[in-house]
C-alpha positions as protocol buffer text, in pm:
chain_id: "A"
residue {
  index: 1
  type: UNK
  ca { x: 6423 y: 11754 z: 10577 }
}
residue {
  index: 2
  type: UNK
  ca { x: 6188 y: 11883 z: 10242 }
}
residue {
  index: 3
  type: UNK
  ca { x: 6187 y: 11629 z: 9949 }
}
residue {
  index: 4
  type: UNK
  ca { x: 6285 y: 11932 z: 9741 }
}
residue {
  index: 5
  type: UNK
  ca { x: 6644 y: 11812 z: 9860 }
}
residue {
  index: 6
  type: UNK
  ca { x: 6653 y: 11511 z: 9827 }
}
residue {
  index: 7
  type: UNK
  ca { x: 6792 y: 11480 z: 9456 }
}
residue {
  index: 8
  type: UNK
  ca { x: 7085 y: 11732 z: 9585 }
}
residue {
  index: 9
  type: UNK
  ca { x: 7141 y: 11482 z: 9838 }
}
residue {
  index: 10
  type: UNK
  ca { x: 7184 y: 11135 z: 9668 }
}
residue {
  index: 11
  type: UNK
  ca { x: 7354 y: 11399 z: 9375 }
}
residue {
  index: 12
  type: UNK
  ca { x: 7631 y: 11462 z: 9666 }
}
residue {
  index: 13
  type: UNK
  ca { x: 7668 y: 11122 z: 9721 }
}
residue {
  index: 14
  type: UNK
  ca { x: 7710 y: 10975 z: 9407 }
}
residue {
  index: 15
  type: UNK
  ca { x: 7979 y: 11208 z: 9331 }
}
residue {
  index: 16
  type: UNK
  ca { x: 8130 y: 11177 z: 9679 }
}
residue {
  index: 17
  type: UNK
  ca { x: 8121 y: 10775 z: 9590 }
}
residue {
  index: 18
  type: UNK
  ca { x: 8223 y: 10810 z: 9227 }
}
residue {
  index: 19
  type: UNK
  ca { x: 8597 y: 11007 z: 9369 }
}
residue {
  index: 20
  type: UNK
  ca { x: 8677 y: 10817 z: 9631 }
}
residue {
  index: 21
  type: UNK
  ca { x: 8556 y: 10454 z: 9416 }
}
residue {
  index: 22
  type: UNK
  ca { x: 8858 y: 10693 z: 9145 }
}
residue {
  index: 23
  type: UNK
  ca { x: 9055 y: 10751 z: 9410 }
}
residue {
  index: 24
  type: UNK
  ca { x: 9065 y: 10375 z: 9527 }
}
residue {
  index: 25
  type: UNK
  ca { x: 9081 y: 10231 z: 9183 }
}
residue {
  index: 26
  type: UNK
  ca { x: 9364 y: 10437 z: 9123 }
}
residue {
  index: 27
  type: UNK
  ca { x: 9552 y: 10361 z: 9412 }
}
residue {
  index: 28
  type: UNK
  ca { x: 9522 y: 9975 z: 9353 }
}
residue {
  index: 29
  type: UNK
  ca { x: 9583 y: 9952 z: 9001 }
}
residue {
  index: 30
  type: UNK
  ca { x: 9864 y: 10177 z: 8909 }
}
residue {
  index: 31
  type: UNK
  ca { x: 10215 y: 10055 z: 8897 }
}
residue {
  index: 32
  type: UNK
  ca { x: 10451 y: 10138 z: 9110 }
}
residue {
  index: 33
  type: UNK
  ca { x: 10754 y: 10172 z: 8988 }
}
residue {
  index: 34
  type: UNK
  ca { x: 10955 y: 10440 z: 9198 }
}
residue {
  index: 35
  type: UNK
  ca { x: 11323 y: 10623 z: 9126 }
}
residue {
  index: 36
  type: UNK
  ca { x: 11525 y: 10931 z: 9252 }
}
residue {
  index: 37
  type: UNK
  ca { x: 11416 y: 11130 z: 8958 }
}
residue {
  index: 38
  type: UNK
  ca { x: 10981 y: 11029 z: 8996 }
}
residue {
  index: 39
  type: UNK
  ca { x: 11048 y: 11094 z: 9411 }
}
residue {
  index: 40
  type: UNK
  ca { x: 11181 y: 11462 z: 9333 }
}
residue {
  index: 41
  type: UNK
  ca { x: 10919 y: 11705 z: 9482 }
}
residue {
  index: 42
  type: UNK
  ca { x: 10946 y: 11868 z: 9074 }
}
residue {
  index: 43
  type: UNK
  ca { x: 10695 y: 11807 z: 8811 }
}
residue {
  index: 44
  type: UNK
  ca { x: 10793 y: 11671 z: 8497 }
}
residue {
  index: 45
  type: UNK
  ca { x: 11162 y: 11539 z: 8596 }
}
residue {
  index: 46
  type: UNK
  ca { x: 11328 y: 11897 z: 8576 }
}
residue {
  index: 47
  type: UNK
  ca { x: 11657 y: 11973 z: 8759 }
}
residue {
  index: 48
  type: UNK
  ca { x: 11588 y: 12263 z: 9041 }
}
residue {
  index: 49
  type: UNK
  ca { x: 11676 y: 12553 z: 8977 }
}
residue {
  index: 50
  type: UNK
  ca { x: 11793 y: 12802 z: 9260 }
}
residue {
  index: 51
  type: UNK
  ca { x: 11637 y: 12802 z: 9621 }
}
residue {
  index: 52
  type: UNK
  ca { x: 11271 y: 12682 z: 9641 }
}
residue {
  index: 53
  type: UNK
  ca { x: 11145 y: 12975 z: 9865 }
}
residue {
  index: 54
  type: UNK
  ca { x: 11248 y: 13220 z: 9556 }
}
residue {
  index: 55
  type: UNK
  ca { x: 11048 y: 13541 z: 9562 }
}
residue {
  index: 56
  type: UNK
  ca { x: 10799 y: 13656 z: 9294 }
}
residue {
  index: 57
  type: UNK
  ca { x: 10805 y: 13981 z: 9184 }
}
residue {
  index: 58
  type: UNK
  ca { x: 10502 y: 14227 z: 9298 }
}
residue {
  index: 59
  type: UNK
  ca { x: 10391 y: 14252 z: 8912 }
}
residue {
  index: 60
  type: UNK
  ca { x: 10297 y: 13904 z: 8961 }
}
residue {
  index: 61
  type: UNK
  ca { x: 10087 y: 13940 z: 9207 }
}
residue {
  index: 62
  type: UNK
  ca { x: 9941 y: 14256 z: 9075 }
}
residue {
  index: 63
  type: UNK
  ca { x: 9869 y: 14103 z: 8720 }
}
residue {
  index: 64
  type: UNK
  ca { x: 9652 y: 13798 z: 8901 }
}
residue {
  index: 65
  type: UNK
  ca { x: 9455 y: 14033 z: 9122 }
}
residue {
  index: 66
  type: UNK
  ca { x: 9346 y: 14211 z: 8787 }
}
residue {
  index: 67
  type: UNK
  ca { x: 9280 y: 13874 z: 8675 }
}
residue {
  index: 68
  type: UNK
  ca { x: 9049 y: 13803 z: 8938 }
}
residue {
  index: 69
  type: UNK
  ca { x: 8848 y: 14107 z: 8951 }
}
residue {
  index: 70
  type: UNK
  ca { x: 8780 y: 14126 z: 8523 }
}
residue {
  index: 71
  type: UNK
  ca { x: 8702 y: 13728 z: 8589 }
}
residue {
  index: 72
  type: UNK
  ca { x: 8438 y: 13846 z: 8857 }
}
residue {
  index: 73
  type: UNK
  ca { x: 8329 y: 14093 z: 8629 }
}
residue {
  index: 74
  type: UNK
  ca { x: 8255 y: 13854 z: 8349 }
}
residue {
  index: 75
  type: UNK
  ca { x: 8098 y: 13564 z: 8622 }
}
residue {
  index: 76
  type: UNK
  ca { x: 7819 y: 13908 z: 8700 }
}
residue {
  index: 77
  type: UNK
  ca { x: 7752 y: 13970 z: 8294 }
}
residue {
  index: 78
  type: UNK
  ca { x: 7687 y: 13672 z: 8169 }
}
residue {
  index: 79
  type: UNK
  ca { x: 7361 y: 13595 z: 8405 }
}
residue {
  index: 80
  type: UNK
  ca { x: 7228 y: 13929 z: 8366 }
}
residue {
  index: 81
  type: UNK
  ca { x: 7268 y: 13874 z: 7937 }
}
residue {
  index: 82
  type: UNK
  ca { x: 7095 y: 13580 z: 8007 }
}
residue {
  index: 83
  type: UNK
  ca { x: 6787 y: 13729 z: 8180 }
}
residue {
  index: 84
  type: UNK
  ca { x: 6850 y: 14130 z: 8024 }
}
residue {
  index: 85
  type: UNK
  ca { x: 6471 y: 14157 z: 7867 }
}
residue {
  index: 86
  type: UNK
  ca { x: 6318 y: 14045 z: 8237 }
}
residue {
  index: 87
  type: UNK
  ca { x: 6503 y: 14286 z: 8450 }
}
residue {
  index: 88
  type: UNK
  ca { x: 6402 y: 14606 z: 8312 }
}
residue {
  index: 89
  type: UNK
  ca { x: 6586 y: 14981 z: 8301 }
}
residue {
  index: 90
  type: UNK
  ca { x: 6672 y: 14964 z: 8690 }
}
residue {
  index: 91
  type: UNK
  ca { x: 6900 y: 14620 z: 8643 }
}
residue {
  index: 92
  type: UNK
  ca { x: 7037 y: 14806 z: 8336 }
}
residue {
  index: 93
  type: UNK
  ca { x: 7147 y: 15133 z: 8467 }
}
residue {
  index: 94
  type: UNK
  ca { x: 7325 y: 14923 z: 8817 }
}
residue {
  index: 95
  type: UNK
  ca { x: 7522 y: 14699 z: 8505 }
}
residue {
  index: 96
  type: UNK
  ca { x: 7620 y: 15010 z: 8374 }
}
residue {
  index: 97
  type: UNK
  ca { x: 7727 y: 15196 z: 8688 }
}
residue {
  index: 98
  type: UNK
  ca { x: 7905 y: 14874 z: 8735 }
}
residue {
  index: 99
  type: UNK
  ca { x: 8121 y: 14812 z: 8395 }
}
residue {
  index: 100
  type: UNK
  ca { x: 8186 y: 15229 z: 8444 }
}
residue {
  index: 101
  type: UNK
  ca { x: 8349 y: 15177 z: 8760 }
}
residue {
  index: 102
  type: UNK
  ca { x: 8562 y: 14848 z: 8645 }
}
residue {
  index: 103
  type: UNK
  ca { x: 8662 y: 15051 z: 8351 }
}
residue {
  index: 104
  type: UNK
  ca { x: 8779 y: 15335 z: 8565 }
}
residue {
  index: 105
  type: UNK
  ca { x: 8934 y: 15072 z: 8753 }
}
residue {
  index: 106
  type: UNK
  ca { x: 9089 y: 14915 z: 8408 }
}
residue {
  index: 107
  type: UNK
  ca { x: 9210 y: 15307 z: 8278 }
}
residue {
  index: 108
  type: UNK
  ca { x: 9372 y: 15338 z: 8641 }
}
residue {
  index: 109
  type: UNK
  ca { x: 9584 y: 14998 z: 8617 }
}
residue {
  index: 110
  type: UNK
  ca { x: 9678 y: 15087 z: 8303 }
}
residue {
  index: 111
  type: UNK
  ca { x: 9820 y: 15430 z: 8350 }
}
residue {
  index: 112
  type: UNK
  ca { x: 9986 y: 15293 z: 8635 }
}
residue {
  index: 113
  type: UNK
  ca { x: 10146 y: 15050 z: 8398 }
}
residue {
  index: 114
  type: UNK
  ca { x: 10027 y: 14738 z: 8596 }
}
residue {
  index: 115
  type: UNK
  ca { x: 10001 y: 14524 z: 8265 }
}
residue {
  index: 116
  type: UNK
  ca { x: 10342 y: 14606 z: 8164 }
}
residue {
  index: 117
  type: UNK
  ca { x: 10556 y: 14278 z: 8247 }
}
residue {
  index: 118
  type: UNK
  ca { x: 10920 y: 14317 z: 8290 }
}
């Protein structure tokens, strides 16, 4: 195994060590005080509403797709900002091609009126 690894390697296991030791902890030192209303399988103590295997509309599922892709978009610019004045005109023009086609993408959604929620 290279000693270039190493550091990754005791990193893993510290943090493997430090969530379980949290995990642990956790598990011995919290009270336990159980009722009907903490045993529910709600958050926060709320009354259920309807069935639980309710259906979403598509929108929903349509608006967190879009969601996705503009967060992927912003995960690719921010690395190439950070290193712009290294990569040169070639790097530049394939950023461009790629904001022009999420763009067309963006004018398409919203001309099919995929951001309009109901």
């Amino acid at each position: 195994m290279p000693s270039e690894y190493l550091p990754v390697l005791v990193f893993l296991m510290v943090a493997t060590a430090f969530s379980l030791g949290a995990l642990l902890i956790g598990e011995l030192l919290r009270p336990r005080r159980p009722y009907g209303e903490k045993l529910m399988p709600y958050e926060s103590g709320n009354v259920p509403v309807g069935q639980p295997h309710q259906r979403f509309s598509v929108k929903f599922y349509i608006i967190a797709m879009l969601f996705v892709v503009f967060d992927v978009e912003a995960v690719f610019l921010y690395p190439w900002a950070i290193v712009f004045d290294k990569l040169g005109l070639y790097a530049f023009i394939e950023m461009v091609i790629f904001i022009v086609i999420l763009l067309a993408g963006y004018i398409y959604a919203w001309k099919k009126e995929a951001f309009v929620w109901d």
